[in-house]
KOLRO-100353 format. One record per residue (C-alpha): z, x, y; residue in three letters. Coordinates in steps of 0.2 Angstrom, whole numbers. Layout:
N
NODE	Z	X	Y	ALA
...
***
This chain:
376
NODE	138	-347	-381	UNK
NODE	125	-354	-367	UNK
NODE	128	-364	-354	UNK
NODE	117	-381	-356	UNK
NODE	126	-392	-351	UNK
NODE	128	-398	-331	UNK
NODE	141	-391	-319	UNK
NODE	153	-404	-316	UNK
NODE	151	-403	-296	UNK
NODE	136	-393	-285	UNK
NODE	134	-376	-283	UNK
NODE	154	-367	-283	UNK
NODE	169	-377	-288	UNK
NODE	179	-377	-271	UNK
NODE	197	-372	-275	UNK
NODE	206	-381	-259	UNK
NODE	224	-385	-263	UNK
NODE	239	-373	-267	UNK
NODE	241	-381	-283	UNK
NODE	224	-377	-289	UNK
NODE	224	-360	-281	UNK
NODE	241	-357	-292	UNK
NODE	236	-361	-307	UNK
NODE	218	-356	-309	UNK
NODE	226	-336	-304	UNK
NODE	237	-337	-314	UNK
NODE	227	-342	-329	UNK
NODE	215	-328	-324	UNK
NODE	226	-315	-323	UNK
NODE	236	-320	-340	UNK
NODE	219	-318	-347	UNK
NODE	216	-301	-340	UNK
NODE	234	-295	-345	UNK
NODE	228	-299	-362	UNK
NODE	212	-290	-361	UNK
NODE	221	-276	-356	UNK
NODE	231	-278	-371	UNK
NODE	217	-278	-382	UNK
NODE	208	-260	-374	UNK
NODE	227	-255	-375	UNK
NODE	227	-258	-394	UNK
NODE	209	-251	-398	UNK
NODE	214	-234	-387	UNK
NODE	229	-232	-398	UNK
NODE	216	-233	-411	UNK
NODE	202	-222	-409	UNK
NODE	208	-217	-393	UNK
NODE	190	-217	-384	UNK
NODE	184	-212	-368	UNK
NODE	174	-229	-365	UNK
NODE	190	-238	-370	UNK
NODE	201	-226	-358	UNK
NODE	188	-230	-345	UNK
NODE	188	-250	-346	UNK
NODE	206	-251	-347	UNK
NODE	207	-244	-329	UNK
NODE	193	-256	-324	UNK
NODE	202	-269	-333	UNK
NODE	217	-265	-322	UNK
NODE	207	-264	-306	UNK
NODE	201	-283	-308	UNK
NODE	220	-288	-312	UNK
NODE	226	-278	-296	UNK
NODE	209	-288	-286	UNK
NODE	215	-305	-293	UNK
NODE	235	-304	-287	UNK
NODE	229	-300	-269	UNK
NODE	215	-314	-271	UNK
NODE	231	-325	-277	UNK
NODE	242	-320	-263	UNK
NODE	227	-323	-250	UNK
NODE	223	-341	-256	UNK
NODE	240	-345	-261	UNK
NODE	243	-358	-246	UNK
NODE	224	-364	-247	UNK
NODE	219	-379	-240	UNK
NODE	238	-382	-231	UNK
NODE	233	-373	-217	UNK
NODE	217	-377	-210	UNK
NODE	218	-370	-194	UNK
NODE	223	-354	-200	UNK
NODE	212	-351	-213	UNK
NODE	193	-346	-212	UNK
NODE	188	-351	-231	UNK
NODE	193	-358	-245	UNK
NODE	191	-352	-265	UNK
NODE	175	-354	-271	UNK
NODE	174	-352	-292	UNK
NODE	154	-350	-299	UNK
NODE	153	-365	-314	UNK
NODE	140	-358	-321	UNK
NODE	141	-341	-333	UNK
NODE	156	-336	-324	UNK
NODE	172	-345	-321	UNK
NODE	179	-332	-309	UNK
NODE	176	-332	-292	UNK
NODE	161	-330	-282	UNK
NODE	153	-313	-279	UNK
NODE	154	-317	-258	UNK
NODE	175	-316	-262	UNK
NODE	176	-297	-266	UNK
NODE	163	-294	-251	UNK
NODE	177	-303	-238	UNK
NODE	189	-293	-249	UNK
NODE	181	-276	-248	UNK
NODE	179	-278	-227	UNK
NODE	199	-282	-227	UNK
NODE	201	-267	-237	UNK
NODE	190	-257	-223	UNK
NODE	202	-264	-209	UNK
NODE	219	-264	-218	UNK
NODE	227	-253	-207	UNK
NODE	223	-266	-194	UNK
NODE	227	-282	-204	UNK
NODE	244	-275	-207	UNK
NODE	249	-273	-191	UNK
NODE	243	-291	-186	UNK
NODE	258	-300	-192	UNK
NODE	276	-293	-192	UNK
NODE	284	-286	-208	UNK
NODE	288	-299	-222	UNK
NODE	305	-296	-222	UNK
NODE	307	-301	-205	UNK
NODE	293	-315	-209	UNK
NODE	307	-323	-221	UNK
NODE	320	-322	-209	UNK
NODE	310	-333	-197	UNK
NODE	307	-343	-209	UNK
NODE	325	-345	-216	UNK
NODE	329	-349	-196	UNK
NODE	316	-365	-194	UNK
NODE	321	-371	-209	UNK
NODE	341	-371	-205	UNK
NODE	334	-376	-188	UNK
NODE	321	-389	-188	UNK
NODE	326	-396	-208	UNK
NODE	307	-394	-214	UNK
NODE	295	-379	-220	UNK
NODE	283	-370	-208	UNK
NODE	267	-368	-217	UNK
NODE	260	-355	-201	UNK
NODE	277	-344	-206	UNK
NODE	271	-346	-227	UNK
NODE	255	-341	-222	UNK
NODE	258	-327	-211	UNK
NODE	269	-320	-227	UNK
NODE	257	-323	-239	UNK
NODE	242	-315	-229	UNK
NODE	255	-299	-225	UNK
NODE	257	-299	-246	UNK
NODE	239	-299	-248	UNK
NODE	238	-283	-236	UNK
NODE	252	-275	-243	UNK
NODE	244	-277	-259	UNK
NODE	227	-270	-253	UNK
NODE	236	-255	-246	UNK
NODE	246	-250	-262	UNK
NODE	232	-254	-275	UNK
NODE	217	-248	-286	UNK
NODE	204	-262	-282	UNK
NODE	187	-268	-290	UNK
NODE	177	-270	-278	UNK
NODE	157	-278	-278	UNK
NODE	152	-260	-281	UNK
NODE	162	-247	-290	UNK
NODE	152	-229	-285	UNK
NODE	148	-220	-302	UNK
NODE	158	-206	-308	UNK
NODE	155	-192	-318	UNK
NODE	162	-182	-332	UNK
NODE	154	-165	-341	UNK
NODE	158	-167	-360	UNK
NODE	151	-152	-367	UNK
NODE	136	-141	-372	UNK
NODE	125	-148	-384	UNK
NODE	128	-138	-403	UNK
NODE	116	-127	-406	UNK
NODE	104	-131	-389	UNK
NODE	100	-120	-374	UNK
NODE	116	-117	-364	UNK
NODE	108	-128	-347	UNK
NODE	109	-142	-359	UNK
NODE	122	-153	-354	UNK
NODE	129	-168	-361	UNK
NODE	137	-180	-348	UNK
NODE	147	-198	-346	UNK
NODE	146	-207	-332	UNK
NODE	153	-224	-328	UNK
NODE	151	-238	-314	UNK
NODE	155	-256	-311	UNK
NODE	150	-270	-300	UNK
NODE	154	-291	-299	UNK
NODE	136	-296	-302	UNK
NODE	127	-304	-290	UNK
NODE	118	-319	-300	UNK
NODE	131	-322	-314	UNK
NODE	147	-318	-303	UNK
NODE	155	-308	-317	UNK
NODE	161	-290	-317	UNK
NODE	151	-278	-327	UNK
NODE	155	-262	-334	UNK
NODE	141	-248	-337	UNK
NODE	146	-235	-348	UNK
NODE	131	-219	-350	UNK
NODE	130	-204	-361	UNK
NODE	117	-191	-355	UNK
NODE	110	-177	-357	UNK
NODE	101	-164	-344	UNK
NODE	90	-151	-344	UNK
NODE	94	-146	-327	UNK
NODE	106	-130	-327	UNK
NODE	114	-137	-311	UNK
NODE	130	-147	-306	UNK
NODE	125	-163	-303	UNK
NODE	138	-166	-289	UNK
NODE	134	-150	-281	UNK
NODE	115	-155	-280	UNK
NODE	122	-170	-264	UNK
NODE	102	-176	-263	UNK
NODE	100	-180	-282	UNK
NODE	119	-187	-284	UNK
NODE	117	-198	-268	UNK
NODE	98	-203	-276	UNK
NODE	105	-205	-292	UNK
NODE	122	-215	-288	UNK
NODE	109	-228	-275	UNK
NODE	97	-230	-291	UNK
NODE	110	-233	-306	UNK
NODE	118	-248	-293	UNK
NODE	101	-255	-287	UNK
NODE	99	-259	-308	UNK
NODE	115	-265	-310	UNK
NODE	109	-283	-313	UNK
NODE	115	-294	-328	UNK
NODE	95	-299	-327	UNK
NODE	86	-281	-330	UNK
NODE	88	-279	-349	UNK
NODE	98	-262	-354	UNK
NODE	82	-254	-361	UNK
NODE	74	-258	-345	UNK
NODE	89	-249	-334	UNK
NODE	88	-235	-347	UNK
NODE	70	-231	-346	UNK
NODE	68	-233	-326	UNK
NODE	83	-218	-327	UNK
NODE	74	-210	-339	UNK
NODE	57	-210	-329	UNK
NODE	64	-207	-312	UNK
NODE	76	-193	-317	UNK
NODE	64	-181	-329	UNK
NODE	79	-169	-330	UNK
NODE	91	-183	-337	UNK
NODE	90	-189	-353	UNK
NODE	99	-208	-356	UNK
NODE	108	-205	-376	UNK
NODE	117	-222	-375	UNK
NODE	121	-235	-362	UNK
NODE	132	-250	-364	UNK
NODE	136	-264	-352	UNK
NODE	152	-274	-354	UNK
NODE	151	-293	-348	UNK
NODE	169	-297	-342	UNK
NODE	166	-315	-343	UNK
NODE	163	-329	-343	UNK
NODE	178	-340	-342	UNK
NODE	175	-358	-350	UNK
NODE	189	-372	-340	UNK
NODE	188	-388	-343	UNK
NODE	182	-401	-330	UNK
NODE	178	-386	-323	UNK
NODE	162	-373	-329	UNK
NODE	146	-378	-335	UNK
NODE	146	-374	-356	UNK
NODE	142	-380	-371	UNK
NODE	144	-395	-382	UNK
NODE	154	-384	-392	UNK
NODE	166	-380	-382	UNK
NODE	169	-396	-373	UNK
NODE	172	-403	-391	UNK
NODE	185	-389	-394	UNK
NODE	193	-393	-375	UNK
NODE	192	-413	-379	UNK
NODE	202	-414	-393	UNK
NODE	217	-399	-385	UNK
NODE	233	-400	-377	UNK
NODE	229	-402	-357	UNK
NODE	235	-386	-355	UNK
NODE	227	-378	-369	UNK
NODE	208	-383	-362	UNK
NODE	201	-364	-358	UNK
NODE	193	-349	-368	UNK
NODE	188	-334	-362	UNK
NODE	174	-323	-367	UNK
NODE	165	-303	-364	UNK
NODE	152	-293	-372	UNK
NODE	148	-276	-375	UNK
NODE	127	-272	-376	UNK
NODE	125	-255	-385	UNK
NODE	110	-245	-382	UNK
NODE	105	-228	-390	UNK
NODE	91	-217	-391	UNK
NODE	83	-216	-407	UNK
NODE	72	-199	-405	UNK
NODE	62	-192	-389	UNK
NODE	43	-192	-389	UNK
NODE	32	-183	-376	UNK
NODE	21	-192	-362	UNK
NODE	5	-186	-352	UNK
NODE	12	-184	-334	UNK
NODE	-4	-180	-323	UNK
NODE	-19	-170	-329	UNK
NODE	-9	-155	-338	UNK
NODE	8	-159	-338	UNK
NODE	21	-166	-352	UNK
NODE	36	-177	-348	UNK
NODE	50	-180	-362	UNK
NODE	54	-197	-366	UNK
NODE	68	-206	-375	UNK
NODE	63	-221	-387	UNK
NODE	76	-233	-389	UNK
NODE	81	-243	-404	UNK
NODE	81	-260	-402	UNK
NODE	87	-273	-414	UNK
NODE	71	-285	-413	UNK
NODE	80	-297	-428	UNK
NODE	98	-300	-418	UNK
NODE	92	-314	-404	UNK
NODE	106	-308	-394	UNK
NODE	101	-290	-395	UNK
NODE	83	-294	-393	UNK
NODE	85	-304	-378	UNK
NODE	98	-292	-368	UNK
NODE	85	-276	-373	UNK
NODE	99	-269	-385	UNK
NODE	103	-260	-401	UNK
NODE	119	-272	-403	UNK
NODE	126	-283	-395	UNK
NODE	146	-286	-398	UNK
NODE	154	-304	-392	UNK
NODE	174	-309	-393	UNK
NODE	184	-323	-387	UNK
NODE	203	-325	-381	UNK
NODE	208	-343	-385	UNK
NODE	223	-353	-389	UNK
NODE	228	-356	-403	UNK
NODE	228	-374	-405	UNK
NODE	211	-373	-398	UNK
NODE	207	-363	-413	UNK
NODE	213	-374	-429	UNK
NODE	202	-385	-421	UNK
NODE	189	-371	-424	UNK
NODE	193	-369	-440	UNK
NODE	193	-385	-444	UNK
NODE	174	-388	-438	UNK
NODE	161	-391	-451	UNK
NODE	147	-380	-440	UNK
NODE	160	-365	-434	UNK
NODE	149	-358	-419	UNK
NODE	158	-343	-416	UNK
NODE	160	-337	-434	UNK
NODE	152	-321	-430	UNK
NODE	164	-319	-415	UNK
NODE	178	-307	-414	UNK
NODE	191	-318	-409	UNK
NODE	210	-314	-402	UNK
NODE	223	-330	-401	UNK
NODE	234	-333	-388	UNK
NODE	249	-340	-398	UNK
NODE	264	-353	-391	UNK
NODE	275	-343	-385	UNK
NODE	259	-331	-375	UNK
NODE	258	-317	-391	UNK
NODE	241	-310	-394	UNK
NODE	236	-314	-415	UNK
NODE	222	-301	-419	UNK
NODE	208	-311	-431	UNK
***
């Protein structure tokens, strides 16, 4: 699915009335409740780590996107009270721009603070019961001062995902029948990507020469933790990100890397996206006019050869299969690349029904009338 077609405004679609605001959260985070259903259903299955792990990244962005809600959730009412209004990328994304989960992360820093600005919700609501008995109307500064102490309250009792998720790592085990230094690794990290204002999902099997604990070594964890989010980029290709590791790290060996793409979301009148899916979008109910879509880019290593490093010396390095007669693979520098859709399911009769179906090799999961997931 590429985007070729032109964004229906400039730049970002400028979310500025409550409405809007409303909506647009609540389709994302129905969308993510049902992603999270899916990982559920595949964890119950294989029950795999990578699957255990996006789960809890899946749930992360949920718990991101209800504070989001509750901090936008009187925008554009209240001018004078609010410093900037929601801002959703068109193009390749669908979800809010990158410079929303910075202002986020910095209200997260000073929540302690923030909480304290306003007085407590409860007492909030009573105020606002009294002007209403009292003056017969509404008082938007009271409705946003109790959304705002939500949106605090919520980054105080939450997991977030934030623009950069630092690396974590995990010791599997030692490699059958190798030299007991050798170990074998997982690691995982996340970030909202800078140029496609998506989240992404790095997922790494490795292996090391190096008898020590990574952790314990603090000058080669903090130099390996800056170099793995410095190439965090939907724009370096994976086998690129895998052989920079490879190269700057002699002692760690990259097995298999993937890179989950949580997006983008398709909206009608909305995103910039293919003829496609606006055919699929103009012939739906109103309320049926969205699709969402993710990825998963696999990498592995094929074998190890041996490079010259200075006059004398040898270095190990890995060589990486990549599929060169898979265009998708090809273009992201993979061994596979793995796409699926959620979508209604009017949306998809209309699918079915197309003479030139463009998502046939697309795992796709229907969202039925009454909000049920249908497995395809």
């Amino acid at each position: 699915m590429h985007a070729d077609s032109k964004p229906p405004t400039a730049q970002n679609w400028l979310l500025d009335t409550p409405e809007a605001t409303r909506t647009y959260f609540w389709q994302l985070n129905t969308i993510l409740k049902q992603l999270c259903q899916i990982t559920s259903q595949q964890i119950s299955h294989g029950n795999t780590l990578d699957d255990q792990v996006t789960l809890d990244y899946l749930k992360r962005l949920k718990n991101s996107f209800i504070a989001l809600s509750a901090k936008y959730q009187l925008n554009g009412q209240v001018n004078h009270r609010q410093t900037s209004h929601l801002l959703v990328n068109p193009t390749d994304s669908g979800q809010p721009v990158r410079q929303t989960l910075l202002e986020m992360e910095l209200d997260y820093d000073n929540r302690a603070e923030l909480v304290n600005k306003y007085p407590p919700i409860d007492e909030l609501k009573q105020q606002l019961i009294d002007y209403c008995l009292q003056q017969k109307k509404i008082s938007r500064d009271i409705q946003y001062e109790i959304a705002q102490q939500q949106y605090h309250q919520l980054l105080d009792s939450n997991t977030l995902f934030f623009s950069s998720n630092t690396p974590k790592l995990h010791q599997i085990a030692s490699n059958e029948g190798e030299a007991a230094n050798n170990q074998r690794y997982f690691m995982h990290w996340a970030v909202y990507d800078a140029s496609k204002h998506i989240p992404n999902i790095y997922l790494l099997y490795f292996d090391t020469s190096s008898p020590l604990n990574l952790t314990e070594d603090d000058a080669t964890w903090q130099k390996l933790i800056d170099h793995l989010l410095s190439q965090s980029l939907s724009t370096l290709k994976l086998v690129t990100i895998a052989s920079e590791l490879d190269k700057q790290f002699p002692l760690i060996h990259p097995k298999l890397l993937k890179r989950i793409h949580i997006g983008p979301l398709y909206l009608n009148n909305m995103t910039q996206h293919n003829q496609a899916v606006q055919d699929l979008f103009n012939h739906a109910p109103i309320d049926k006019r969205w699709l969402f879509a993710w990825s998963v880019e696999s990498l592995f290593s094929k074998g190890i050869s041996e490079v010259a490093k200075g006059f004398f010396g040898r270095q190990q390095k890995q060589v990486y299969h990549i599929d060169h007669h898979d265009f998708d693979a090809f273009e992201a520098g993979a061994s596979a690349v793995e796409q699926s859709i959620i979508l209604p399911y009017e949306a998809f009769q209309l699918l079915a029904e197309m003479p030139d179906n463009p998502l046939h090799d697309v795992n796709k999961y229907i969202v039925s009338a009454d909000g049920h997931l249908i497995y395809m």
